[in-house]
C-alpha positions in Angstrom: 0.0 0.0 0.0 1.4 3.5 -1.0 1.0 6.2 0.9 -0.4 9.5 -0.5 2.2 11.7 -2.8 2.4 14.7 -1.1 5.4 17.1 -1.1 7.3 17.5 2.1 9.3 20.5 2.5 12.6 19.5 4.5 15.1 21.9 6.3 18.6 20.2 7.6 19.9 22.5 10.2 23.8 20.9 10.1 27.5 22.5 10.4 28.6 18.4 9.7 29.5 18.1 5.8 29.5 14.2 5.8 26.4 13.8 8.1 25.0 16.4 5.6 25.9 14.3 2.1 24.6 11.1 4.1 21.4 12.7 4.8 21.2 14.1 0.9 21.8 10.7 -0.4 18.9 9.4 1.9 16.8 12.3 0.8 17.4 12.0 -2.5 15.5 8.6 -2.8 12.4 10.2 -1.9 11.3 12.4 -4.8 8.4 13.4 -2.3 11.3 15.2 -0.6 12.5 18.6 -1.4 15.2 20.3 1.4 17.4 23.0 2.1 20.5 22.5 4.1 21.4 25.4 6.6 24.6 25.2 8.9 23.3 27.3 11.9 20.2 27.9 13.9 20.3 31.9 13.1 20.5 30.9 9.7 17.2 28.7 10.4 15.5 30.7 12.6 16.0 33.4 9.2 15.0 31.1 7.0 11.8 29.9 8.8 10.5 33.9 9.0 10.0 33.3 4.9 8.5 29.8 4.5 7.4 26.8 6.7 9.1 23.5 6.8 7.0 20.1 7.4 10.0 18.2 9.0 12.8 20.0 10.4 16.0 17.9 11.3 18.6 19.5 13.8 22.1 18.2 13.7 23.2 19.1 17.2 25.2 21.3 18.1 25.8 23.7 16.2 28.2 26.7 15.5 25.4 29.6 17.4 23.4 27.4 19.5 22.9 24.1 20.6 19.5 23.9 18.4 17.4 22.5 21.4 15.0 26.0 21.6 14.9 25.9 17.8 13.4 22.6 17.8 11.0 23.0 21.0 9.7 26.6 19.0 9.2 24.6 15.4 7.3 21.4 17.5 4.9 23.7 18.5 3.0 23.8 15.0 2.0 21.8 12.5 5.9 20.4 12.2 7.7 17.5 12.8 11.1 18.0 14.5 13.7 15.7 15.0 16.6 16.5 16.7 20.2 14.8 17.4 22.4 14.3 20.3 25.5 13.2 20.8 25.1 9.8 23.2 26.5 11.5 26.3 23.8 14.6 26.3 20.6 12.3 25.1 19.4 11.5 28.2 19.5 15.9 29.8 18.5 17.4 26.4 15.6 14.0 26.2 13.8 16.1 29.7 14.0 19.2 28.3 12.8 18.4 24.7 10.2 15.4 25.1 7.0 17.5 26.4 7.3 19.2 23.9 6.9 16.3 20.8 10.4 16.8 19.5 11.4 13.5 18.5 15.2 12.8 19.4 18.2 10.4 18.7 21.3 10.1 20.0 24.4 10.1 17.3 26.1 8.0 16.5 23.7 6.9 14.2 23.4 4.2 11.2 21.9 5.0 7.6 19.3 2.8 7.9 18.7 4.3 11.5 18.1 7.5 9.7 16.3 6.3 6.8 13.6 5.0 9.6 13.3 8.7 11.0 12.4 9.9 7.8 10.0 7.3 7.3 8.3 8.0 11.1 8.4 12.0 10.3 6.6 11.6 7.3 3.9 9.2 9.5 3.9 12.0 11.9 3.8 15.0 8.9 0.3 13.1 7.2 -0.9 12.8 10.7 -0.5 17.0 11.6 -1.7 17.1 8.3 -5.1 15.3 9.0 -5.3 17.4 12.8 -4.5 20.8 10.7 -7.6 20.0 8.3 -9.7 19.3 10.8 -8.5 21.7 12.7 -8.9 24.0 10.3 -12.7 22.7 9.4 -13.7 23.2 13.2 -12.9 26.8 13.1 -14.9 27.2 10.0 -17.7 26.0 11.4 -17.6 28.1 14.6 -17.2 30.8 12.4 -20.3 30.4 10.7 -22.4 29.8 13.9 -20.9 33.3 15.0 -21.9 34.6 11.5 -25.5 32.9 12.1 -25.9 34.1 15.8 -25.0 37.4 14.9 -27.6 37.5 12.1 -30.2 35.9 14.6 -29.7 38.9 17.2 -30.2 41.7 14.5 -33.3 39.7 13.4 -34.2 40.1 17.1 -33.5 43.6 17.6 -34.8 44.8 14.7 -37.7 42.5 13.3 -39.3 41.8 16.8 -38.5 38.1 16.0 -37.8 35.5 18.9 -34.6 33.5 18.8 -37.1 30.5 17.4 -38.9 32.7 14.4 -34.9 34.1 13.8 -33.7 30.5 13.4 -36.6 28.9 11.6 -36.5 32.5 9.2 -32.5 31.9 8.4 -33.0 28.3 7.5 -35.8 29.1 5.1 -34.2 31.4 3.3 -31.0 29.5 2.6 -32.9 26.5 1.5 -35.3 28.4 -0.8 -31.8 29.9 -1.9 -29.8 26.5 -1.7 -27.0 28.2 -0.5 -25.4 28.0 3.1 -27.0 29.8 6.4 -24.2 31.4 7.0 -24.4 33.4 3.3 -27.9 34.7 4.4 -26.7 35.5 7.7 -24.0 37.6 6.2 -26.3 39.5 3.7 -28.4 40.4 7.2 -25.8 41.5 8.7 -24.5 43.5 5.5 -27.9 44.8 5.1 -27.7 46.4 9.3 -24.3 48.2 8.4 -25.9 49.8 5.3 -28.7 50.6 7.8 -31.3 48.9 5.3 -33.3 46.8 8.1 -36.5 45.6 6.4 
């Protein structure tokens, strides 16, 4: 079974040239996949003000920082963040990072090690994805129901209506319309600010 074909947009945050052409290769084999490599976290932090990132991967540490409050900002969103450690510092920067749903591993690391991260950040990319839309749905509908409400209380003010005759009046005239409640609920409240409240 295949998984969608979506495009993932990758930043490497890395000062390591070899870790960087291992990554590229393993990149490279997933056309799905387009990056940008960065060597330091001001240089990230930069490059994130312009566009966002689906997976961000942090090659700790780096030249400015230690990358740790980069990745515990970009896990906040709709990002996946994986971050790595040298062995000795896994377990401290593990307690600062984990409540925050940065995944982490500690380096040394094998190819087919990495190659598994990138198949778990791409699980964890459709899966923000899915919470984004929905997400995203939910505040559409909340914002209709404000629209509606809205609409419903100038019908009340002005028309005499109760919140019942309001209601029942809304959903008449979007289906003799076939069009949503919240488009007749705009044109009522279009038609108060114009001050045209027949």
């Amino acid at each position: 079974m295949k998984l969608k074909q979506r495009q993932y947009k990758v930043l490497v945050v890395s000062s390591q040239p070899r870790f960087n052409e291992s990554l590229e290769a393993l990149i490279a084999e997933r056309q799905h996949f387009e990056h940008e490599v960065l060597t330091g976290v001001n240089a990230a932090r930069r490059r994130l003000l312009d566009r966002d990132f689906d997976i961000i991967i942090i090659n700790a540490p780096l030249p400015d920082e230690d990358g740790v409050r980069l990745a515990v900002d970009r896990a906040s969103g709709y990002c996946a963040v994986l971050l790595l450690v040298p062995n000795d510092y896994y377990g401290d920067v593990f307690e600062r990072v984990c409540s925050h749903g940065v995944y982490m591993l500690p380096k040394p690391l094998s190819a087919q090690m990495l190659r598994q991260s990138l198949d778990w950040l791409e699980v964890t990319c459709e899966r923000l994805g899915s919470i984004e839309q929905k997400s995203t749905s939910l505040e559409n509908r909340m914002n209709e129901i404000k629209l509606v409400n809205r609409a419903k209380l100038l019908l009340i003010s002005y028309h005499g209506l109760s919140e019942e005759e309001a209601h029942h009046r809304i959903e008449k005239m979007a289906m003799d319309r076939g069009v949503k409640k919240c488009v007749i609920a705009e044109e009522i409240i279009a038609m108060n600010d114009t001050g045209d409240n027949r």
